[in-house]
N, C-alpha and C positions, 0 to 999 in steps of 0.2 A: 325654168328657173335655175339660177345658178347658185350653188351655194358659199359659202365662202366659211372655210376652217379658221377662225379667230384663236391668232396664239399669242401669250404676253395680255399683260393688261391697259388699258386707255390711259390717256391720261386722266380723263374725269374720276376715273376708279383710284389713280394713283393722291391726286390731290384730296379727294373723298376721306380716304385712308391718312395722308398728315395731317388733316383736319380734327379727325378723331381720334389720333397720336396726339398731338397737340392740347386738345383738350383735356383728357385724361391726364397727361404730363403737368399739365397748369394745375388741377386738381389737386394731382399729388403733390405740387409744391407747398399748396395752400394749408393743406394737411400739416406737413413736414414743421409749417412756422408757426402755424399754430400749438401745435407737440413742444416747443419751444418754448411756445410765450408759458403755456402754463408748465412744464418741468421748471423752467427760473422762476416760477409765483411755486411750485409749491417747494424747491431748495429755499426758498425763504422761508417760508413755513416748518418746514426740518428745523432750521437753524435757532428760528427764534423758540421755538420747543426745546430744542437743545439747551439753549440758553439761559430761558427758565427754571428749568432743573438743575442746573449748573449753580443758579445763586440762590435755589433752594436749599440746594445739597452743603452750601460755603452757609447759609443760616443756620443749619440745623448740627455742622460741624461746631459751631460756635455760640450754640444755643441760649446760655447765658446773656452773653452780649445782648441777641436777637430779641429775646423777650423782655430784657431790663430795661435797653437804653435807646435810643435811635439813630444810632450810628450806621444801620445799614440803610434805612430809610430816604427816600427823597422827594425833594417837590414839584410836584409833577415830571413830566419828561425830560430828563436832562438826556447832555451827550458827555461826553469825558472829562472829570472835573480841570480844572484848569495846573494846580497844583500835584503834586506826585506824593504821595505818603511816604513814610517811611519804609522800604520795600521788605517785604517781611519773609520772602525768597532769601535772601544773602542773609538775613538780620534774625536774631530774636525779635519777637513783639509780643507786649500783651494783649489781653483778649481786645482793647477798644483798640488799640492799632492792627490789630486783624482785622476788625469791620473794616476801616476805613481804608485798607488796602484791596481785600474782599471785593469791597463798594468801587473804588476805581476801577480794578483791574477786571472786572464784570463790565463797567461802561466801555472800557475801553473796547474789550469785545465785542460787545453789540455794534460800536462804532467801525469797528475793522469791517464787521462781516454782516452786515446787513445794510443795504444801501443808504444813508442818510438817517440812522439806525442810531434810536433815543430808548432811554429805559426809564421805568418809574418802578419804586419797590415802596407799597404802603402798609400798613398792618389798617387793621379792623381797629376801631376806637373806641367800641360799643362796649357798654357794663357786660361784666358775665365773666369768670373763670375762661372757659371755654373759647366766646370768639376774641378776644384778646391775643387767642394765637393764631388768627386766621391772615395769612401775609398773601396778597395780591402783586403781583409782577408781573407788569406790562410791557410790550416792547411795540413800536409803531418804524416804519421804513417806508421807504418809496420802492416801486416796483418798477425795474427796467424796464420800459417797453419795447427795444431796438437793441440791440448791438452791432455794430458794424467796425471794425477796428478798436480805437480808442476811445469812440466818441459814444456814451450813450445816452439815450433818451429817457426821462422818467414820467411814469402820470403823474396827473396833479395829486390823484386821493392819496391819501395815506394809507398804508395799512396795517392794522393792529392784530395783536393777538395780547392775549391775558389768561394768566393761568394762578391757579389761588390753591393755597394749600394751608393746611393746621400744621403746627410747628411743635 
């Protein structure tokens, strides 16, 4: 019997081997867009957090206003009021033209930087000292689902986030 020295590998060994490159490499792909989709779902999440706090902190700078009148207030989800306040950047304002630049310039941010991105700011209605100060601030967006260039895709759901604080 004769032997024979096998040096190199077959083919069947070599296509074996891309087979299972291949697989693996799709894997890791899968992985990759997935790590995606949710870092863009939770940068929203940062943001609309951010955001909150942002027109809590403009509440509680202007405390008066906040608790007397409803100037920061709105009903249900808006997006950026249509009119522009008196800009209280360049300008003096008093305290109710504060809210109400406060209040725009709040929606307009939600509106820049969260997709399709609505605000509602309500207070508590309820008798009591106490929950009188309770201020509820919600924000809801759509959530990219794709990116590819210019063009992106959204789900349908909405998503919300709400965060409530004593003033």
């Amino acid at each position: 019997m004769k032997e024979f020295n096998q040096q190199g590998a077959t083919l069947i060994e070599i296509l074996i081997t891309v087979l299972v490159m291949g697989v693996g490499l799709l894997g890791i792909a899968t992985m990759q867009l997935s790590g995606l989709k949710y870092a863009s779902g939770a940068q929203a999440r940062t943001q609309a957090s951010l955001l909150a706090n942002d027109m809590m902190d403009r509440l509680r700078a202007n405390r008066e206003i906040a608790l007397g009148q409803a100037s920061y207030l709105t009903e249900g989800f808006v997006s950026k009021p249509a009119s522009l306040p008196k800009s209280c950047n360049e300008n003096q304002c008093d305290a109710v033209e504060m809210a109400e630049f406060d209040r725009y310039a709040w929606l307009q941010s939600v509106e820049n930087l969260l997709p399709f991105g609505q605000g509602s700011i309500t207070k508590n209605d309820t008798e009591g000292s106490s929950s009188q100060r309770i201020y509820q601030i919600s924000l809801q967006w759509r959530q990219v689902k794709n990116e590819e260039g210019n063009d992106h895709e959204f789900e349908n759901e909405l998503r919300n986030f709400t965060f409530r604080s004593a003033l």
